[in-house]
C-alpha positions in Angstrom: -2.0 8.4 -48.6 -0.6 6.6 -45.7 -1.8 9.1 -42.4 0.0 7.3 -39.4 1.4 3.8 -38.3 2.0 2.2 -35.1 3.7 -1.0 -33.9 3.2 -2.7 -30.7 3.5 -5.8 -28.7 0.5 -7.6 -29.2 0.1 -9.2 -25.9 0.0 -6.0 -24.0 -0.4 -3.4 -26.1 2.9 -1.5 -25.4 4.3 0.5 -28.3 7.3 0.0 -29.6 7.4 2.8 -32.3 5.8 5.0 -34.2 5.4 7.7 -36.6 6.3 10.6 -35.2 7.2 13.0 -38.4 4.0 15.3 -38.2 2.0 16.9 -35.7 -1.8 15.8 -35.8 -2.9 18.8 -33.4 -3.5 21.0 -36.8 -5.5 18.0 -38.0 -8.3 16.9 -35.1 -10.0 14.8 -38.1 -6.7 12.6 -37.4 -6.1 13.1 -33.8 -9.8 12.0 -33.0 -9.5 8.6 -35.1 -5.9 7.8 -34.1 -7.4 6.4 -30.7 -9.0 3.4 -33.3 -5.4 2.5 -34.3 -4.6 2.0 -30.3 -8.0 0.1 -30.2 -7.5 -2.2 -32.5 -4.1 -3.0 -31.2 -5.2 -3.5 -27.9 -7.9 -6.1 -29.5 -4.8 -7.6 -31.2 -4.4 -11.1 -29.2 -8.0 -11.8 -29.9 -8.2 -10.8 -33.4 -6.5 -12.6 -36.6 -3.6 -12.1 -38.1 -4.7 -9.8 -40.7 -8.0 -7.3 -40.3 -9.0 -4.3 -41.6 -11.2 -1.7 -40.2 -13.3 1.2 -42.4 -13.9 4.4 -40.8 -16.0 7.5 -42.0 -12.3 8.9 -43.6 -10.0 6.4 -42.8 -9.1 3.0 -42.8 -7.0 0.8 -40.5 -4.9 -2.0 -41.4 -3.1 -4.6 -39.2 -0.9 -7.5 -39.3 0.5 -9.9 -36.8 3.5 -12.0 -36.4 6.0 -13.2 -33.7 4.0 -11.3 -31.0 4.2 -7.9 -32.7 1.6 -5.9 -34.2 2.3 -3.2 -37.4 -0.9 -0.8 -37.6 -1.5 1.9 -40.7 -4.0 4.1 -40.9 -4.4 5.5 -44.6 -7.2 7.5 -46.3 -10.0 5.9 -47.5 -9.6 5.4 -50.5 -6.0 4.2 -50.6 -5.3 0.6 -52.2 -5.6 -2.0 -49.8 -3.2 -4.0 -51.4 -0.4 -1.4 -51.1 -1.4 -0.8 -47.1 -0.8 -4.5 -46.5 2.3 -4.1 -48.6 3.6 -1.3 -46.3 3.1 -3.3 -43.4 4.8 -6.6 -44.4 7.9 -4.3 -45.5 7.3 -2.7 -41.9 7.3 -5.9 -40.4 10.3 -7.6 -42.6 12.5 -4.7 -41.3 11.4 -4.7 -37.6 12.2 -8.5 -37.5 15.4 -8.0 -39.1 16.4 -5.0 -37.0 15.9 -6.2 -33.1 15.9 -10.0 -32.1 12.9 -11.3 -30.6 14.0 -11.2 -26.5 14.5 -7.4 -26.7 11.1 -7.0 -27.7 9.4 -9.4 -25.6 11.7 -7.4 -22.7 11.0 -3.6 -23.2 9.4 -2.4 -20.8 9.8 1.7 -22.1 6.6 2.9 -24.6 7.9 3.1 -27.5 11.5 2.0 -27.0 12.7 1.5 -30.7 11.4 4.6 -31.6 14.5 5.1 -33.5 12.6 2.8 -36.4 10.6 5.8 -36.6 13.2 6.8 -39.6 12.4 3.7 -41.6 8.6 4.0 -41.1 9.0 7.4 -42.7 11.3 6.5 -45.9 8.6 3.9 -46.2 5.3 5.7 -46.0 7.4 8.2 -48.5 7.9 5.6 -50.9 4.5 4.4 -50.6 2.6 7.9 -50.5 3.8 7.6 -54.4 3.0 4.8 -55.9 4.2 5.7 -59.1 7.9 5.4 -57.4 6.8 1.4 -56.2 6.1 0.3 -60.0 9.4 -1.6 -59.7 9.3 -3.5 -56.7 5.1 -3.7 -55.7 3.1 -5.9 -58.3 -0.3 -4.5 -57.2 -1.3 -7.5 -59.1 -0.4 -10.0 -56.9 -1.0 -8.5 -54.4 -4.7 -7.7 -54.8 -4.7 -11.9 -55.8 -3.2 -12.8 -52.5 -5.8 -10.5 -50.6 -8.4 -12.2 -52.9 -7.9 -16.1 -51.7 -7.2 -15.3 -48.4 -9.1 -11.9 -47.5 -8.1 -9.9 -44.0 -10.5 -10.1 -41.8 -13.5 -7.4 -41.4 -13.7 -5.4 -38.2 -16.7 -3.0 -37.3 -16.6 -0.7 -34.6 -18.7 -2.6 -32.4 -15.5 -4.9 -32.0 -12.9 -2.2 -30.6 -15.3 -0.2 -29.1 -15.7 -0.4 -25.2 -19.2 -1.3 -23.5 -20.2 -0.3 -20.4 -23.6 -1.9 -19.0 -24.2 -3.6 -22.2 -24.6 -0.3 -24.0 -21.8 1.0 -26.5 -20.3 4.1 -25.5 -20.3 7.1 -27.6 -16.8 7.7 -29.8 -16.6 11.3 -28.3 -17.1 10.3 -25.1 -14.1 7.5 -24.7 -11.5 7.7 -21.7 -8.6 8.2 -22.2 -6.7 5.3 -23.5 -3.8 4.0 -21.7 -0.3 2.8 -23.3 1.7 -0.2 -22.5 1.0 -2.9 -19.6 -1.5 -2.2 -16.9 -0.1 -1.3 -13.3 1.9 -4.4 -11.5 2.7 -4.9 -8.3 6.7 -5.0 -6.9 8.1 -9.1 -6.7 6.9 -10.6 -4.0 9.8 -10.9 -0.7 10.4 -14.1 0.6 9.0 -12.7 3.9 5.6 -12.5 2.0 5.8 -16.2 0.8 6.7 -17.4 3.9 3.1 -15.6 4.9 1.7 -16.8 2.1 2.6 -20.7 2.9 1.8 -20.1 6.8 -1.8 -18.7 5.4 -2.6 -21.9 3.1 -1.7 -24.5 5.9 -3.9 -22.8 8.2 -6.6 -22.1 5.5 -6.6 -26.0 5.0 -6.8 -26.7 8.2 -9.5 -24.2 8.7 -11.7 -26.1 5.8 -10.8 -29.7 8.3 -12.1 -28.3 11.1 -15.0 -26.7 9.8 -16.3 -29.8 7.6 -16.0 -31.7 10.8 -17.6 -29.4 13.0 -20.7 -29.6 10.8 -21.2 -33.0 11.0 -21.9 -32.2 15.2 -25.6 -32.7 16.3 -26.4 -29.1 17.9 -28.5 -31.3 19.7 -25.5 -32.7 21.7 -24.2 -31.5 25.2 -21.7 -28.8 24.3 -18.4 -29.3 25.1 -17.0 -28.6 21.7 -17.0 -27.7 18.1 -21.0 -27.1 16.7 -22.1 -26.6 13.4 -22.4 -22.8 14.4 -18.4 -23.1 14.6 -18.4 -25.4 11.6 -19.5 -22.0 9.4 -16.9 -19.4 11.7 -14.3 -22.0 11.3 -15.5 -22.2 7.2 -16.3 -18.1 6.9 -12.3 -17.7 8.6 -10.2 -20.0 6.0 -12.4 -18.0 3.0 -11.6 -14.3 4.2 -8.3 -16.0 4.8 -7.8 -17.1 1.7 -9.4 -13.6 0.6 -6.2 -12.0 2.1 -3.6 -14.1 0.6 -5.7 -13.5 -2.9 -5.1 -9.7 -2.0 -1.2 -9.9 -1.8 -0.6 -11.7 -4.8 -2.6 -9.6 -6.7 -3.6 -6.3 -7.2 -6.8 -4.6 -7.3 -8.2 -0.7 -7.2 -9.6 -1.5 -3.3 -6.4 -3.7 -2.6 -5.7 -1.7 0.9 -9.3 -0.6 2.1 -10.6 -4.3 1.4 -7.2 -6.1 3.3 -8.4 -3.9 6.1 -11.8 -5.1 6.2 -10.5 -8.6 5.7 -7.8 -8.2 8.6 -10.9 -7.1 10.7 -13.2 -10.1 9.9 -10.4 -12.5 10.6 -10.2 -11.3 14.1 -13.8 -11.3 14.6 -13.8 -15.0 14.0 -10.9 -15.7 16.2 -12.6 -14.1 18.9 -16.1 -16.2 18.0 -13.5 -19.5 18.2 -12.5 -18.6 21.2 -13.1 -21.1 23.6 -12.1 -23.5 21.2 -8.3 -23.1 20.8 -5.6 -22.4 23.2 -3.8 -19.0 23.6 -0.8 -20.4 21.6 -3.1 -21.1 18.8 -4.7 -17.7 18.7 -1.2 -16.3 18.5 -0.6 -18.2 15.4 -3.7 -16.6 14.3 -3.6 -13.8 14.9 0.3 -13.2 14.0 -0.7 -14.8 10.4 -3.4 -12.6 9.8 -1.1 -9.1 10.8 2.1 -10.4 8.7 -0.2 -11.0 5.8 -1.9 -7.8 6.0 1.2 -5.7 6.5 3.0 -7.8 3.9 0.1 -6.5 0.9 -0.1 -3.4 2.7 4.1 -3.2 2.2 4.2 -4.6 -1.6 3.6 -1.7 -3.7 2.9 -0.6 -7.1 5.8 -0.8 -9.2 7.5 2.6 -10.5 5.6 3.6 -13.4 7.7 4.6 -16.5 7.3 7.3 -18.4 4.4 7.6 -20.9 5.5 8.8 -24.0 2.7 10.6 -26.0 3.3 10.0 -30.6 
């Protein structure tokens, strides 16, 4: 019989509905290998179209199309052909039901939830096959699968590594739903930091190439190759911090710190090569970039809706 079934946006793995007409906390056998339906999804932008995945009691089926991703997860011995049948009807009726930009714009897990009460009427329908005589030819179906066969998974391609070594099923994290954390836009303040940074960063990378070219063997009265490296080492912590606004990162604030800190270590080794109006612009480049990331914060998360 047909257990569960899941359908989410394949390129970030947020679901968009579910089924939601049982509760699997009296079963653990299905709570514990539900995670494998979210794992495969997640693994859906670098998998075919059309996989299938045996597990001790279970097996997984998936299709993709138009950037959506229908999972079932039916006992083990139920007919492949009629799982893949369940799907396309799934699929058929999702595509039907909500136009393509308001999926590609949800942002909620599981925001069509309401197709919940179709993915029921189906799995009822197909949880008695005798009922799907009239409109399933099992037949053709098990031809179809035949010339073009869904693609095998083993759990060695949803299951996480760490170090090389394949971590244990009852020992998995926690699986997260829907996009990872993102950062709020970015102000027109912070691009006009940004912009400042990059001029400075290129001429950073002038100054230093042409510093090295210097003899240290000449009288000093400007620029060495010693310099040549500050000026070098400056425009690529400089270009560290601009990295660190744009995008986020689990150190993000400790490591703009230390990178605000370096920055005015090398201003202070350059010294007694640049004017006080030039450190200014420096120095105010380096505290308006590192305020800007320090200001641009995580966006709200939404809720997280457990099916």
């Amino acid at each position: 019989m047909i257990v569960y079934a899941l359908i989410i946006r394949s390129n970030d793995g947020l679901p968009l509905s579910a089924r939601t007409d049982f509760s699997d906390e009296v079963n653990k056998n299905i709570k514990d290998n539900k995670k494998y339906v979210k794992m495969v999804g997640n693994k859906a932008p670098q998998l075919p179209d059309k996989c299938i995945l045996q597990l001790k009691d279970y097996t997984i089926y998936m299709i993709t199309s138009l950037g959506v991703s229908y999972l079932v997860m039916t006992e083990f011995h139920y007919p492949a052909a009629l799982a893949f049948s369940f799907l396309n009807d799934l699929m058929k009726e999702f595509i039907q039901s909500y136009e393509p930009n308001k999926v590609y714009t949800a942002r909620r897990p599981y925001q069509f939830i309401e197709f919940d009460s179709y993915i029921h009427k189906t799995r009822q329908a197909y949880n008695k096959p005798q009922h799907l005589a009239s409109r399933v030819n099992l037949a053709d179906l098990n031809t179809e699968l035949k010339l073009r066969p869904p693609y095998q998974l083993s759990l060695t391609d949803v299951e996480p590594y760490v170090n090389g070594n394949k971590m244990l099923s009852n020992h998995l994290p926690q699986l997260g739903v829907g996009p990872p954390p993102k950062l709020n836009p970015i102000t027109s303040y912070a691009w006009v930091a940004i912009c400042f940074s990059v001029l400075l960063i290129l001429l950073g990378l002038y100054r230093g190439f042409i510093a090295l070219h210097k003899s240290s063997l000449e009288e000093y009265d400007g620029p060495s190759p010693v310099h040549g490296f500050i000026y070098l080492l400056e425009s690529l912590f400089r270009a560290f911090q601009v990295h660190l606004l744009i995008y986020n990162s689990k150190y993000r604030i400790l490591e703009s710190w230390l990178c605000t800190l370096i920055l005015f270590l090398c201003i202070f080794f350059l010294w007694e090569l640049r004017d006080p109006s030039q450190h200014a612009v420096f120095a105010i480049s380096t505290i308006a970039t590192h305020i800007c990331t320090l200001t641009r914060k995580l966006q709200v998360k939404l809720p997280d809706y457990h099916v």
